[in-house]
N, CA and C atoms as an extended XYZ file, in Angstrom:
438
Properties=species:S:1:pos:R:3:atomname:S:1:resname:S:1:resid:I:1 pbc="F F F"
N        25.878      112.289       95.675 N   UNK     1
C        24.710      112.508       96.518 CA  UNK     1
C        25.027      112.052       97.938 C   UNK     1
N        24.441      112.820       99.021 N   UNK     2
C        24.870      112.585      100.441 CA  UNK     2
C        23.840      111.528      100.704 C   UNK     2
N        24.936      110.451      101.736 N   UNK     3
C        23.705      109.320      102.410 CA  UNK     3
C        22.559      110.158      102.851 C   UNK     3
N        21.322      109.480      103.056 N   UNK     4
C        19.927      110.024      103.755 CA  UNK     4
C        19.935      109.195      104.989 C   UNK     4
N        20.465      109.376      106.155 N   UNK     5
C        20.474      108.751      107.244 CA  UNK     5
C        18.893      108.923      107.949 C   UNK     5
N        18.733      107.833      108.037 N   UNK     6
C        17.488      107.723      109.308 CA  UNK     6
C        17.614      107.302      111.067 C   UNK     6
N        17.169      108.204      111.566 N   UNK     7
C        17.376      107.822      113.360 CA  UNK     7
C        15.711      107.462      113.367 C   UNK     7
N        15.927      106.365      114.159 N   UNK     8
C        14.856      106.048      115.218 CA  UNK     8
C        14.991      105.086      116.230 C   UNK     8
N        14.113      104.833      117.090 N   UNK     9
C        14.351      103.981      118.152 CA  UNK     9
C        14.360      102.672      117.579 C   UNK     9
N        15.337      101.883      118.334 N   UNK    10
C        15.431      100.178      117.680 CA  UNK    10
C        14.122       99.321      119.024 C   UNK    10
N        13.274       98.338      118.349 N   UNK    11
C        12.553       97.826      118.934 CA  UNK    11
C        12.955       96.539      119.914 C   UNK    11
N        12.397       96.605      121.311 N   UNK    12
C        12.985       95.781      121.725 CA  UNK    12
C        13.274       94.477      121.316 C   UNK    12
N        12.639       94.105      120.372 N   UNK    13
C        12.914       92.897      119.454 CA  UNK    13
C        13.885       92.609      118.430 C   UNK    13
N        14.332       93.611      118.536 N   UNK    14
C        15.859       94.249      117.296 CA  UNK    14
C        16.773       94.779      118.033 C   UNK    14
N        16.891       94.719      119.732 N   UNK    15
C        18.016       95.252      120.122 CA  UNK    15
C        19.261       94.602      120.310 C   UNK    15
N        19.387       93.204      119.742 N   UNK    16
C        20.669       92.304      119.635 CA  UNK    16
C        21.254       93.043      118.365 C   UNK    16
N        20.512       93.632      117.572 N   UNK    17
C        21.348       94.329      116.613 CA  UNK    17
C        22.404       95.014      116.734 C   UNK    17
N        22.455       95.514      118.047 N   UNK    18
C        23.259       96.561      118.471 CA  UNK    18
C        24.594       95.850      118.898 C   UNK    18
N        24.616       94.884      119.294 N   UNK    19
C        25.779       93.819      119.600 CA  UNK    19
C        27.480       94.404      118.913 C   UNK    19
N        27.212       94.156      117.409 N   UNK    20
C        28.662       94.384      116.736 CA  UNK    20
C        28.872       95.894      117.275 C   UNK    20
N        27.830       96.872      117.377 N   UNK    21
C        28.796       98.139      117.270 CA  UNK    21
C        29.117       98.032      118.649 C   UNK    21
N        28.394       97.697      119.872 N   UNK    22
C        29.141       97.469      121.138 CA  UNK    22
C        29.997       96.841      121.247 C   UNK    22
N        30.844       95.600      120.451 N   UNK    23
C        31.864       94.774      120.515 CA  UNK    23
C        32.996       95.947      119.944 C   UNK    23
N        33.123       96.634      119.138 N   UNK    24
C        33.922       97.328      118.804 CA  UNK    24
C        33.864       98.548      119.469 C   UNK    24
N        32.757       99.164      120.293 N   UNK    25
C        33.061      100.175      121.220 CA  UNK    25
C        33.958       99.866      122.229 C   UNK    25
N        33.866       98.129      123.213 N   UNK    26
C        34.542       97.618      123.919 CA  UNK    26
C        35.918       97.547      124.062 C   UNK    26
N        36.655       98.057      122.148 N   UNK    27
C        37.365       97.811      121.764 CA  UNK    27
C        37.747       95.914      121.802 C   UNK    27
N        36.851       95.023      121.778 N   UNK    28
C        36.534       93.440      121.382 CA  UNK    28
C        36.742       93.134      122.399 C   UNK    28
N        37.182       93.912      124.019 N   UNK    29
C        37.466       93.099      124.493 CA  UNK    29
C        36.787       92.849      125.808 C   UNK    29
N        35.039       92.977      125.653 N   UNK    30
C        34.091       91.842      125.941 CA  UNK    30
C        33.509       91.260      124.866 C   UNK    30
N        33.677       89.948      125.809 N   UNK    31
C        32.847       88.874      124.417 CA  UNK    31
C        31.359       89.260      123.752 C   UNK    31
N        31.270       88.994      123.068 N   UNK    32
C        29.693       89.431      122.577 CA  UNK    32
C        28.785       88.100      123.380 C   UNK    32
N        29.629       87.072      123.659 N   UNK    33
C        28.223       86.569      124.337 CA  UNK    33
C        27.651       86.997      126.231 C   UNK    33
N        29.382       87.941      126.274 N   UNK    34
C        28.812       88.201      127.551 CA  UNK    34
C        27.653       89.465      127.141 C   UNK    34
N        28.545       90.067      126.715 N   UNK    35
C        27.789       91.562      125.534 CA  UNK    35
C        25.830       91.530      125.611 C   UNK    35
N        25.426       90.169      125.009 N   UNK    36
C        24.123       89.294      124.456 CA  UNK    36
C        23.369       89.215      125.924 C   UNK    36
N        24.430       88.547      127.031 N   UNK    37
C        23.620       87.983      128.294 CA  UNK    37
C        23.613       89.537      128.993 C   UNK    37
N        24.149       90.658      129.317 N   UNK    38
C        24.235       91.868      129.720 CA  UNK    38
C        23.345       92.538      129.292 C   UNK    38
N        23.033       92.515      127.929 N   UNK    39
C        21.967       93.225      127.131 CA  UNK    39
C        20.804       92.709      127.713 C   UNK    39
N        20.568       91.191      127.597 N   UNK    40
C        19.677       90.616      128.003 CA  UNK    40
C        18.773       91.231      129.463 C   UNK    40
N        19.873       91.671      130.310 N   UNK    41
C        19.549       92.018      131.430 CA  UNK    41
C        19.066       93.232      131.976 C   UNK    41
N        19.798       94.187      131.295 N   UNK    42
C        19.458       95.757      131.147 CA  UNK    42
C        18.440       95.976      130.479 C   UNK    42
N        17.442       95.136      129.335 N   UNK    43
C        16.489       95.652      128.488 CA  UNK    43
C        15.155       95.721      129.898 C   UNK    43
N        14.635       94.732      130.622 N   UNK    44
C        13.996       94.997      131.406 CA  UNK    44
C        14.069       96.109      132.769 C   UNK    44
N        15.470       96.331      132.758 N   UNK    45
C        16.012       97.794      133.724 CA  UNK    45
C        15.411       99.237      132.482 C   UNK    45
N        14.607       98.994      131.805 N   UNK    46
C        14.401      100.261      131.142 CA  UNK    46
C        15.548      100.843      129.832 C   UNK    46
N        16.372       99.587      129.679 N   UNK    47
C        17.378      100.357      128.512 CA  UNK    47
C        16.682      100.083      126.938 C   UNK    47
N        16.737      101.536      126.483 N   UNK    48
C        16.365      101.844      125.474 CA  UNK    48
C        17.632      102.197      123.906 C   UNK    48
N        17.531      102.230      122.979 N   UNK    49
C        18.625      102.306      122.023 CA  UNK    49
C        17.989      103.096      120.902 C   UNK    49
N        18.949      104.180      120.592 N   UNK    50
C        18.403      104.605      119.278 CA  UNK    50
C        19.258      104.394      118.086 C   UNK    50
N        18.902      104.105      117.161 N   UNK    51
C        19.578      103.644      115.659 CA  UNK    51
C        19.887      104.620      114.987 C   UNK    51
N        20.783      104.588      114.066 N   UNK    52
C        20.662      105.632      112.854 CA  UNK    52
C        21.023      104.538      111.910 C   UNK    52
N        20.362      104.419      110.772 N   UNK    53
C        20.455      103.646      109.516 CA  UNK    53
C        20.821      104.284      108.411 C   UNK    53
N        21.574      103.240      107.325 N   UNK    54
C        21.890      104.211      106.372 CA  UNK    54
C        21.299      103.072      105.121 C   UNK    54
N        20.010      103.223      104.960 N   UNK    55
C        19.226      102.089      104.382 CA  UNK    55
C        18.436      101.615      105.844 C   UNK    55
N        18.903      100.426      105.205 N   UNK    56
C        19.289       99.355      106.343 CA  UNK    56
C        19.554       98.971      107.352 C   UNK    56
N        21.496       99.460      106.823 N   UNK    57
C        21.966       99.156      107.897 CA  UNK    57
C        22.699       99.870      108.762 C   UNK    57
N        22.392       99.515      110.041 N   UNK    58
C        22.537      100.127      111.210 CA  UNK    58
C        23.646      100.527      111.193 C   UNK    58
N        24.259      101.769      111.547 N   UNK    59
C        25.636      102.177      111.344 CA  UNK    59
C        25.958      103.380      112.563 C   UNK    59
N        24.640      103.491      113.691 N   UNK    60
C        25.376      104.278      114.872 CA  UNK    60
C        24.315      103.938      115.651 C   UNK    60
N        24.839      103.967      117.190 N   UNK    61
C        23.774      103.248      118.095 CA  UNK    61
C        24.022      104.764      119.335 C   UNK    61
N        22.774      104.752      120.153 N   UNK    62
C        23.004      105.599      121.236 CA  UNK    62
C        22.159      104.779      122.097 C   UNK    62
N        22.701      104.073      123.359 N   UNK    63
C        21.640      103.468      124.096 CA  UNK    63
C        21.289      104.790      125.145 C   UNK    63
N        20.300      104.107      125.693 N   UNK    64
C        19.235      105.253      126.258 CA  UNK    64
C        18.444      104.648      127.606 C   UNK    64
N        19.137      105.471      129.029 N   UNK    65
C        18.412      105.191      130.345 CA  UNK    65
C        18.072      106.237      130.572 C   UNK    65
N        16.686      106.044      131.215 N   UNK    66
C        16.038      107.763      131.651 CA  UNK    66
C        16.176      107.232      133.046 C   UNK    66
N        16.780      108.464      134.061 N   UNK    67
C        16.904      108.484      135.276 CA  UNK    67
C        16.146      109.803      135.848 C   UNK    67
N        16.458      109.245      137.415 N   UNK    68
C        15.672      110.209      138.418 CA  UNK    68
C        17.079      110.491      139.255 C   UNK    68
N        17.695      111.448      139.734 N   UNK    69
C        18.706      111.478      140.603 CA  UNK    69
C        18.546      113.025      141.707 C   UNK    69
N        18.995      112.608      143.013 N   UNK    70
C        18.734      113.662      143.584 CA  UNK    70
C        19.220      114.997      143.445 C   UNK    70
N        20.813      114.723      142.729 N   UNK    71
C        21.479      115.761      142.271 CA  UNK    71
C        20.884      116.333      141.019 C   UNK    71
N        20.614      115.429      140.204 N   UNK    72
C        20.243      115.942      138.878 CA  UNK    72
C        18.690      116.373      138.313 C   UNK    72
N        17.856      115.623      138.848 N   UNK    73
C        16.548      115.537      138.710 CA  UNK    73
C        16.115      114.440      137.381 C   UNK    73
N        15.192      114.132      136.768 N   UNK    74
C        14.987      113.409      135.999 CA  UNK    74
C        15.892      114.139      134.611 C   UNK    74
N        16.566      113.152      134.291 N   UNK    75
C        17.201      113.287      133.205 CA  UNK    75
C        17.599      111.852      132.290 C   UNK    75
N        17.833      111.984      130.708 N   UNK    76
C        18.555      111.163      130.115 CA  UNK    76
C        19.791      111.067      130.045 C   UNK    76
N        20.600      109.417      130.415 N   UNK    77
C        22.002      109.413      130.178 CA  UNK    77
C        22.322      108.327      128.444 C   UNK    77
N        23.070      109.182      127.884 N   UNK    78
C        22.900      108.340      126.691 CA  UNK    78
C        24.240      107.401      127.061 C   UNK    78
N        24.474      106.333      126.496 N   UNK    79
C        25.494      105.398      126.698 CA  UNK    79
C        25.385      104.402      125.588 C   UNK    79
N        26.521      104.127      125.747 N   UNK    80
C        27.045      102.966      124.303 CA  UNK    80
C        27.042      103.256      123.012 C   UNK    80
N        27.371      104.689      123.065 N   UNK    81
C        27.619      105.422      121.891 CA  UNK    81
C        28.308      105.251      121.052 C   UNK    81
N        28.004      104.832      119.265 N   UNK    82
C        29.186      104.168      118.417 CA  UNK    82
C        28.391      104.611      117.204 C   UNK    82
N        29.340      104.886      116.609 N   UNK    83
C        28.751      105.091      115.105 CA  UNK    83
C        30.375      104.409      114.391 C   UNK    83
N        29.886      103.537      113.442 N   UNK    84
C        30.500      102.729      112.291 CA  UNK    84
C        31.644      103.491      112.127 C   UNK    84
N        32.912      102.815      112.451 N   UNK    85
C        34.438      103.689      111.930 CA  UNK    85
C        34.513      104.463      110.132 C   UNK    85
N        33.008      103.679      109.563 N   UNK    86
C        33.648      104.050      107.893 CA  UNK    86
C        32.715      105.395      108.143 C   UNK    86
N        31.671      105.343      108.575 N   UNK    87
C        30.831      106.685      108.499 CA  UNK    87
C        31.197      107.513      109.591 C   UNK    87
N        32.191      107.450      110.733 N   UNK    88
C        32.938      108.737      111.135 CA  UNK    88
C        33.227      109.537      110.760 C   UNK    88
N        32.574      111.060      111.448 N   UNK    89
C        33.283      112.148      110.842 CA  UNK    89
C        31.919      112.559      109.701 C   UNK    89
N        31.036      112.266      109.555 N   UNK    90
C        30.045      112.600      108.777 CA  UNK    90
C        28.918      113.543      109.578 C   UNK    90
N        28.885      113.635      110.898 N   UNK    91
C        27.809      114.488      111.428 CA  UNK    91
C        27.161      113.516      112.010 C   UNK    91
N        26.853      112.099      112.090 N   UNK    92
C        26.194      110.685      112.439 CA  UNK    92
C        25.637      111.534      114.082 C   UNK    92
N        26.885      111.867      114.863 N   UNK    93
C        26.973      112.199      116.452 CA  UNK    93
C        26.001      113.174      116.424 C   UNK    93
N        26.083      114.528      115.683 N   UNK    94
C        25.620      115.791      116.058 CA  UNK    94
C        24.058      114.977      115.785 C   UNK    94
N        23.453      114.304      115.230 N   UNK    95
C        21.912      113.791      114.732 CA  UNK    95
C        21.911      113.531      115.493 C   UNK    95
N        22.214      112.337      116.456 N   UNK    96
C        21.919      111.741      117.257 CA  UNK    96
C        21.513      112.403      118.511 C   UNK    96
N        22.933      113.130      118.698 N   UNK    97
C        22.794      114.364      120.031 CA  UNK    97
C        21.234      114.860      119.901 C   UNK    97
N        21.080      115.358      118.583 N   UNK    98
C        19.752      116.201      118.583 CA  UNK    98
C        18.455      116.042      118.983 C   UNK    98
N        18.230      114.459      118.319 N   UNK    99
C        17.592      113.241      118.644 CA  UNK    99
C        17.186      113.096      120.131 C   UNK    99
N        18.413      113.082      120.577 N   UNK   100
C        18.231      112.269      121.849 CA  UNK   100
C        17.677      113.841      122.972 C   UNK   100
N        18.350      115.067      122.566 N   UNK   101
C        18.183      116.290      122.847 CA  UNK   101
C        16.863      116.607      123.207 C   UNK   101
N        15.836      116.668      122.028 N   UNK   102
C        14.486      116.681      121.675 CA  UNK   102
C        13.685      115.586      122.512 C   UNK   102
N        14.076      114.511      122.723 N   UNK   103
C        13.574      113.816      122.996 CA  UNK   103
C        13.131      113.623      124.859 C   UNK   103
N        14.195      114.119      125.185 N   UNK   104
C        14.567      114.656      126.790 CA  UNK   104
C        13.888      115.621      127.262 C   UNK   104
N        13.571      116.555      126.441 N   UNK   105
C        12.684      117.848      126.157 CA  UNK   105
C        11.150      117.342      126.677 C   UNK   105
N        10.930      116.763      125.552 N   UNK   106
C         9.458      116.171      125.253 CA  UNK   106
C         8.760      115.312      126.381 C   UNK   106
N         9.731      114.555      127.537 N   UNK   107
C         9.313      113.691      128.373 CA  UNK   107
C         9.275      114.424      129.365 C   UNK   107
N         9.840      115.817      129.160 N   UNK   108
C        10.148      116.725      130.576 CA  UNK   108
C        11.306      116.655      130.882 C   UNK   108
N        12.571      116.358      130.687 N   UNK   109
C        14.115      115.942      131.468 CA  UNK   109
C        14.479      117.264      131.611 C   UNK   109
N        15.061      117.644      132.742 N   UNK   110
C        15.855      118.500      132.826 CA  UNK   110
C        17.303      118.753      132.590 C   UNK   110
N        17.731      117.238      131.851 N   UNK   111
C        19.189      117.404      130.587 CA  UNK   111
C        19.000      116.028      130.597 C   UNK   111
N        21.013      116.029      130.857 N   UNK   112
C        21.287      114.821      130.227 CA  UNK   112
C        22.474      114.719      130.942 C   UNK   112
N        23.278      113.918      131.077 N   UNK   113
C        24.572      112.968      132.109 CA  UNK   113
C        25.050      112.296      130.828 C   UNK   113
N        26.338      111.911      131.058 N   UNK   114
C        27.176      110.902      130.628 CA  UNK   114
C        28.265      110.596      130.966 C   UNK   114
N        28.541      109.294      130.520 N   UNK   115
C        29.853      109.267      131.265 CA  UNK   115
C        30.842      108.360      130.541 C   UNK   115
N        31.759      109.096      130.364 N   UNK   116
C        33.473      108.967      128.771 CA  UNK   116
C        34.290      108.462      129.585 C   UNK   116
N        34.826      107.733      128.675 N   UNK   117
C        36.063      107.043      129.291 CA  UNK   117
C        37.545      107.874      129.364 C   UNK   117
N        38.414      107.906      130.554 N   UNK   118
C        38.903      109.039      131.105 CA  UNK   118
C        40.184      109.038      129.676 C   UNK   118
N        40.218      107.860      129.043 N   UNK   119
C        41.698      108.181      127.685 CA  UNK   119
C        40.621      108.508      126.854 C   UNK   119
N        39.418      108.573      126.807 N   UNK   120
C        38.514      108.767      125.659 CA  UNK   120
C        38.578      110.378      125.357 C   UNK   120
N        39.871      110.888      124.697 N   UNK   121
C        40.002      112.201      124.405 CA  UNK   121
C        38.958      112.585      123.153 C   UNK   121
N        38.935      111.752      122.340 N   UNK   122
C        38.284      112.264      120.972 CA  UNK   122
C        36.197      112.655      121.871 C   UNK   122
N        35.986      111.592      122.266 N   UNK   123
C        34.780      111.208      122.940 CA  UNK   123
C        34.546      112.890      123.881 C   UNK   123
N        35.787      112.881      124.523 N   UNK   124
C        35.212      113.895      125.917 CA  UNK   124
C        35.408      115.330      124.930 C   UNK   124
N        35.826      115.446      123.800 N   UNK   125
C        35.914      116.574      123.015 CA  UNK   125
C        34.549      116.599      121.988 C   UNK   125
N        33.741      115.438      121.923 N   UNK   126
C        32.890      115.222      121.068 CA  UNK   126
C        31.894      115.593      122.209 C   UNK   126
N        31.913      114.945      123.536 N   UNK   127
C        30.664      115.688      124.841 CA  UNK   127
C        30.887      116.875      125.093 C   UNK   127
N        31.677      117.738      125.081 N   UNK   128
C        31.889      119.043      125.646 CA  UNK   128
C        31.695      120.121      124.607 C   UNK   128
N        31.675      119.271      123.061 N   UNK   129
C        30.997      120.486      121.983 CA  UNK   129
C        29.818      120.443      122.094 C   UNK   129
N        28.756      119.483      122.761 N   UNK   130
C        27.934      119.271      123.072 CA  UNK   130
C        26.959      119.672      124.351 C   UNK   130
N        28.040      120.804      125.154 N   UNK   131
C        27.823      121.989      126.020 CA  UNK   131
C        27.633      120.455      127.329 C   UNK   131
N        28.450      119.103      127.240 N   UNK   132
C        28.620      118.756      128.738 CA  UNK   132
C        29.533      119.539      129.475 C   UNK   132
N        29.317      119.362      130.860 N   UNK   133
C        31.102      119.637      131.315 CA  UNK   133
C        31.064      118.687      132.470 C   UNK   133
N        32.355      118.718      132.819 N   UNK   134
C        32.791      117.750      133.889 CA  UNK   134
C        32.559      118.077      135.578 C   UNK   134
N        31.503      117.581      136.161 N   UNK   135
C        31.052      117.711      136.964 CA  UNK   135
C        31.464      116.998      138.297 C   UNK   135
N        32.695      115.822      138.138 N   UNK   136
C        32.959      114.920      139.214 CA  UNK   136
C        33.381      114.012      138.642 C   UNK   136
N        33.388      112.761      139.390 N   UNK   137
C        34.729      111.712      138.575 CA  UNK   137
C        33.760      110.204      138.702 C   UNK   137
N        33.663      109.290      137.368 N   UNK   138
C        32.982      108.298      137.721 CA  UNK   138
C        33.777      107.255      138.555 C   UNK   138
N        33.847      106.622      139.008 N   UNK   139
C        34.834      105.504      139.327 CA  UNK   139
C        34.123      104.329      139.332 C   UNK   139
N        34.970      102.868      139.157 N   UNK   140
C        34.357      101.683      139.030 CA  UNK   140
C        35.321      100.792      139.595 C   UNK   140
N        34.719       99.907      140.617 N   UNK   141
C        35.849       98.731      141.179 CA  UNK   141
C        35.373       97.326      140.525 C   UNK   141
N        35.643       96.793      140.001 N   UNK   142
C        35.442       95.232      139.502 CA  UNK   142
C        35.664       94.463      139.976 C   UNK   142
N        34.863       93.174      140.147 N   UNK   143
C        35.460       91.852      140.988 CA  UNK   143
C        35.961       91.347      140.076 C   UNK   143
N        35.930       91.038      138.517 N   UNK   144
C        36.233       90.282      137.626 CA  UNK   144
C        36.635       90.947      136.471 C   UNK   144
N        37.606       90.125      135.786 N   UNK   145
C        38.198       90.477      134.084 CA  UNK   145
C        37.150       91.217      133.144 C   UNK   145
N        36.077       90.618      132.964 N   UNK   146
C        34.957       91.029      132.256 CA  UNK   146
C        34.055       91.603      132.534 C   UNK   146
């Protein structure tokens, strides 16, 4: 019998849940307590997260900022996208996409943005079946390691 996966939004009171699958999106290498104090900070900037459960337990995360941009117009960017290495490859992504799809719809968005990491081949092949395309280049300068 196939898992019965459930998506819904995680409550802001349950969004430390999301922690482990972001430590392993990071590939571990931000700490989860910076991970915890970051989260901390973005939940009042409007960041939102949607779950997919399999029971329980949480096994794919899509966080969720709704923006206004002059280029783009109001749209959703999904970010911190992870679904559990054992349930890869099950369809987890295409739900979510749909999810988050519908949902963009419903508030009025006129799409959606994202933004993959430039070795993230599997990722930018998983956004572009997803009718993104590459529109320009993100770039990021850091003052610090973390």
């Amino acid at each position: 019998m196939e898992a019965q996966f459930v998506i819904k939004w995680i409550p802001k009171s349950e969004l430390k849940s999301i922690l482990p699958l972001a430590y392993l999106l990071n590939n571990k290498k931000v700490s989860m307590e910076t991970l915890e104090l970051r989260l901390t900070e973005m939940i009042p900037m409007g960041y939102q997260c949607i779950g997919v459960y399999d029971q329980e337990r949480l096994i794919g995360i899509c966080g969720v900022w709704t923006l206004n941009k002059l280029y783009a117009g109001k749209h959703l960017e999904p970010d911190n996208v992870m679904i559990d290495p054992n349930y890869q490859g099950k369809g987890i992504g295409n739900l979510l996409m749909q999810f988050l799809f519908e949902y963009a719809k419903e508030i009025g968005c006129e799409g959606t943005e994202v933004n993959c990491y430039a070795k993230n081949i599997r990722g930018k092949k998983f956004w572009e079946s997803h009718g993104y395309e590459a529109l320009g280049y993100h770039l990021v300068k850091r003052f610090n390691n973390e």
